[in-house]
C-alpha positions in Angstrom: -81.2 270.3 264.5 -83.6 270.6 261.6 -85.6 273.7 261.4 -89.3 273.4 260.0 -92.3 276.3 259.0 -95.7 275.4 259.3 -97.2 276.5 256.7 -99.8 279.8 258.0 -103.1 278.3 255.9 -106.5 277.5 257.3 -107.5 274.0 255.8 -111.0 273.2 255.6 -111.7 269.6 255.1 -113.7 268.9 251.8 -115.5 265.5 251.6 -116.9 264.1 248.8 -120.9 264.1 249.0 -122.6 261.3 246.3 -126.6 260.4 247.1 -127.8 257.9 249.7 -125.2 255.1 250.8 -122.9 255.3 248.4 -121.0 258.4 249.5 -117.4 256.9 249.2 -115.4 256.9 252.6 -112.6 259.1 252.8 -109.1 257.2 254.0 -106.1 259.4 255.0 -102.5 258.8 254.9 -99.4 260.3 256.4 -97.1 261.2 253.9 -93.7 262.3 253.6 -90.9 263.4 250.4 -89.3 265.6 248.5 -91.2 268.5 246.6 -90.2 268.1 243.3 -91.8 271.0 241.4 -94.2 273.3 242.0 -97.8 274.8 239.9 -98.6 277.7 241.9 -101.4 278.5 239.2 -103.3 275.0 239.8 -102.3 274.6 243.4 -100.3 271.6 243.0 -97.3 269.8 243.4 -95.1 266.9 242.2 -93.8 265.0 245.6 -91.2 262.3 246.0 -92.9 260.6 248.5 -91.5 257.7 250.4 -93.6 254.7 251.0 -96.7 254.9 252.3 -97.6 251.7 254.5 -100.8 249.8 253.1 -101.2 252.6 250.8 -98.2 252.6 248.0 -94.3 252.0 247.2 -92.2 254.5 246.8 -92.9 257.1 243.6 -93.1 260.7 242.3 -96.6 261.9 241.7 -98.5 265.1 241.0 -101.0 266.2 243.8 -103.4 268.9 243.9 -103.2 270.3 247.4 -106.4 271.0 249.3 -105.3 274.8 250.1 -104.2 275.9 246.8 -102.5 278.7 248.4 -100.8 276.2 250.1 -97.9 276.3 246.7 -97.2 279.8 246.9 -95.0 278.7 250.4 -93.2 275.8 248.8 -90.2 275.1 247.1 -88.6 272.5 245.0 -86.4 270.8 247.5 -88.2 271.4 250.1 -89.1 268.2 252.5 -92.4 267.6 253.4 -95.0 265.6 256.0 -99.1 266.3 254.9 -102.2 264.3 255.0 -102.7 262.1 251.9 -106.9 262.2 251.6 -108.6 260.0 248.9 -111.7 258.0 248.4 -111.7 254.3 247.1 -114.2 252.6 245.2 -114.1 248.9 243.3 -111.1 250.6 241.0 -109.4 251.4 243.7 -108.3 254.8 245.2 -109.0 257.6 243.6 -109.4 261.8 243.8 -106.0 261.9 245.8 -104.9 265.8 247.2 -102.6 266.9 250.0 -103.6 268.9 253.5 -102.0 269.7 256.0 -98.8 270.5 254.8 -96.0 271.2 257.1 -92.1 272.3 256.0 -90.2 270.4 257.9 -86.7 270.8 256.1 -86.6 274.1 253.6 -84.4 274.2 250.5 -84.4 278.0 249.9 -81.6 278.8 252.3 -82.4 282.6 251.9 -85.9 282.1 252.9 -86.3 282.9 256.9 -89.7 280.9 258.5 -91.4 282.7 260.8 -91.0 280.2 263.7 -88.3 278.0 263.9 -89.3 274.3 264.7 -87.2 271.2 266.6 -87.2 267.8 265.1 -86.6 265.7 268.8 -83.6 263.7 268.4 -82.8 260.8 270.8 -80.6 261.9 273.4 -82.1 265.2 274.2 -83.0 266.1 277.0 -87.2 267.2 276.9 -87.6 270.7 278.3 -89.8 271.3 281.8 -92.4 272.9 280.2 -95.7 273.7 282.7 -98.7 271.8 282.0 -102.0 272.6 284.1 -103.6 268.9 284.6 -107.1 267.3 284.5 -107.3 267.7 288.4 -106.1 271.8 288.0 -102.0 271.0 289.3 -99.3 272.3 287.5 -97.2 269.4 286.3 -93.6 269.4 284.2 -91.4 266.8 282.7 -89.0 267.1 285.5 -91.5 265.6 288.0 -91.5 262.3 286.7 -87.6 261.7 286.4 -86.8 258.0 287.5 -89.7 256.8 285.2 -89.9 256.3 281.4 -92.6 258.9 279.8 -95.0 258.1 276.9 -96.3 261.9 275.6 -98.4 262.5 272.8 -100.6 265.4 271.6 -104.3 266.1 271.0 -107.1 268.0 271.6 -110.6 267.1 272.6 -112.6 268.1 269.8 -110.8 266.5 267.2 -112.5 264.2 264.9 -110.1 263.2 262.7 -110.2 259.3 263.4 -106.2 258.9 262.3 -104.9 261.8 264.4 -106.3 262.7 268.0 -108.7 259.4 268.3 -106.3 256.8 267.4 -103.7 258.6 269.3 -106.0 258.6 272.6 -106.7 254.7 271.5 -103.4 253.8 271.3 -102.2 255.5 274.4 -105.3 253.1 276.1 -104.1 250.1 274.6 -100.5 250.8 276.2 -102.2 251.7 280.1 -103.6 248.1 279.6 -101.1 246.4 278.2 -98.2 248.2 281.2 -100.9 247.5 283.8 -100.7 243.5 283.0 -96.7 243.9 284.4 -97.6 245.4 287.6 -93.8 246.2 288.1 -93.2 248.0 285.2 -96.8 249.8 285.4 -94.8 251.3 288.6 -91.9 252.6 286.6 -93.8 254.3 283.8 -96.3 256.9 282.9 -98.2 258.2 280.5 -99.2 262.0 279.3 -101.6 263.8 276.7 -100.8 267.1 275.9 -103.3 269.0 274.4 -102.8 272.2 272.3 -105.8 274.1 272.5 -105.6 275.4 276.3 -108.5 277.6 275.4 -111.2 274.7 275.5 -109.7 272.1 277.5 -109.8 273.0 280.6 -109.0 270.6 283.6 -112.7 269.8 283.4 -112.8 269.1 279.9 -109.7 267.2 280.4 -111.1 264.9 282.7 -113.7 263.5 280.8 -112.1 263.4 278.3 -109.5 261.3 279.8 -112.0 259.5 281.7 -113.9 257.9 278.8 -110.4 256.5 277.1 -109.3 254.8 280.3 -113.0 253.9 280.5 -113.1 254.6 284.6 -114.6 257.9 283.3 -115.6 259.6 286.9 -113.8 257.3 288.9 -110.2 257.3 287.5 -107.8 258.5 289.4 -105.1 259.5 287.3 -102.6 258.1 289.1 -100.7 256.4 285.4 -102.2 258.7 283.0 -101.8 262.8 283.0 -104.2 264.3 280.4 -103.0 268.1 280.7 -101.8 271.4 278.3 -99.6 273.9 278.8 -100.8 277.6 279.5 -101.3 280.1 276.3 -97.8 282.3 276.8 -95.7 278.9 276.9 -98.1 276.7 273.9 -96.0 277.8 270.9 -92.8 277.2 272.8 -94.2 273.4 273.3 -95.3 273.4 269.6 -91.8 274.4 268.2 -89.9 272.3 270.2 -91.8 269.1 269.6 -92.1 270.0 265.4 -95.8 270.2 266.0 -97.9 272.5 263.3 -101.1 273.6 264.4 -103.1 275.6 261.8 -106.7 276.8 263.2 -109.2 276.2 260.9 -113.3 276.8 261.1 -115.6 276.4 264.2 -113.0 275.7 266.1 -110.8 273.6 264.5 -107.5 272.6 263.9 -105.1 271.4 261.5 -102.5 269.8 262.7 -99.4 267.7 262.7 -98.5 264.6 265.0 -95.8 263.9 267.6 -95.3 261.1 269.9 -92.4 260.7 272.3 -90.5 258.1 274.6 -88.8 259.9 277.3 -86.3 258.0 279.6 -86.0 258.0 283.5 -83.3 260.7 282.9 -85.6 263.5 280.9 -83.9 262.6 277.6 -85.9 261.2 274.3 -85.9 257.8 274.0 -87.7 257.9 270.6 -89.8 260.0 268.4 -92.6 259.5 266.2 -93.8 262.2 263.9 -96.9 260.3 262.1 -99.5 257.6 263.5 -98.0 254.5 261.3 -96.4 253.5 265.5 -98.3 251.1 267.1 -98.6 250.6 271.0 -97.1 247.2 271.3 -93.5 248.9 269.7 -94.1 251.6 272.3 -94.5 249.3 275.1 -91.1 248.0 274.4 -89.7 250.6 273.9 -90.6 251.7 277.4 -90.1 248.3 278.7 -86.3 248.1 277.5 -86.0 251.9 278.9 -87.1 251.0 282.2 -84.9 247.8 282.9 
């Protein structure tokens, strides 16, 4: 097993204001490499980063990182994920920086993280952790044994559009798209976990849940569990599934990404640790997990 440090920074997201309607839109990336070298004075880094889909091949670059503290915890070696921000005009791309910057392999063997992390590997079998539900029930993994699990994480007030959003989106796009084979529907089910217990509670859940299957107050549930675990047992559930959450202003939250297959017999079927998945790979994925 891999152990990974999230790195203890508040990010505050920094857009780019211009005048009137040309304010540039800000695109996001996942990323992943190899740090290179570090400039703790400028707050930057060179990264080996692998490829970026619809973004860029392969390459070594320098990047400023949004949280210049952010170098004083890195190390040459060390393997990264982070959140590639830039804007784009008619030249293309431009103004790139790194947030969000998680550890999730150190090369500094004498430097001890704080909190150990778990990269899922396929084959393990997913602990019972206790969720608490939109309808208030305490729910665990163990519960839906004999069916193939989807699981991803969010929270409600995240307005990222790549992270939370388009995982909520995507996880709608695969209800509808298991719901056309009413046989497998019956052999599968679906669960977002959310990591800020503190806000989303079962009522907060449940509309939120409701406007993504779009049934809003008259879904039932039955497919789809929108729940998160209790406060004492929400790092546990972070750690295990290599999920960094860093609070940040007002309420929000920097954080990672982790989406998981879990077979009929509680064991990871696969794992995706950015949002580059989409729902028709998941869908088989289940599909070939259920037969």
């Amino acid at each position: 097993m891999q152990a990974a440090v999230s790195l203890g920074v508040v990010v505050v997201l920094v857009g780019c204001h211009s005048a009137g309607s040309s304010k540039p839109k800000t695109e996001q990336y996942a990323v992943r490499g190899t740090v290179m070298s570090v400039d703790a004075v400028r707050g930057a880094i060179s990264l080996n980063a692998e490829t970026i889909p619809n973004f860029m091949e392969a390459m070594t670059m320098d990047y400023p990182l949004e949280d210049k503290a952010a170098a004083t915890e890195l190390h040459p070696g060390d393997k990264i994920t982070a959140t590639l921000e830039c804007e784009r005009d008619s030249a293309g791309p431009k103004n790139l920086r790194l947030k969000d910057v998680v550890i999730v392999a150190q090369a500094r063997p004498d430097y001890k993280p704080v909190v150990q992390y778990h990269v899922p590997a396929v084959g393990e079998t997913v602990p019972d952790f206790k969720l608490l539900n939109q309808s208030g029930q305490t729910i665990g993994l163990k519960q839906f044994r004999g069916k193939v699990v989807a699981l991803t994480f969010v929270y409600t007030r995240c307005t990222m559009a790549d992270f939370c959003p388009r995982m909520s989106q995507n996880f709608a796009e695969i209800d509808k798209a298991l719901a056309a084979e009413p046989a497998l529907y019956a052999k599968t089910h679906l669960l977002s976990i959310s990591f800020d217990p503190a806000y989303d509670t079962p009522k907060v859940l449940r509309s939120y849940g409701g406007a993504y299957t779009g049934k809003y107050t008259h879904e039932t549930f039955a497919h789809w569990d929108f729940a998160a675990p209790e406060q004492p047992e929400l790092q546990k559930v972070e750690e295990w599934f290599d999920l960094g959450v860093t609070p940040g202003d007002g309420g929000a939250l920097q954080h990672s990404l982790a989406t998981v297959v879990v077979g009929k017999d509680g064991k990871v079927v696969a794992y995706y640790p950015t949002n580059e998945w989409t729902p028709a790979e998941v869908v088989v994925k289940m599909r070939v997990a259920a037969s």
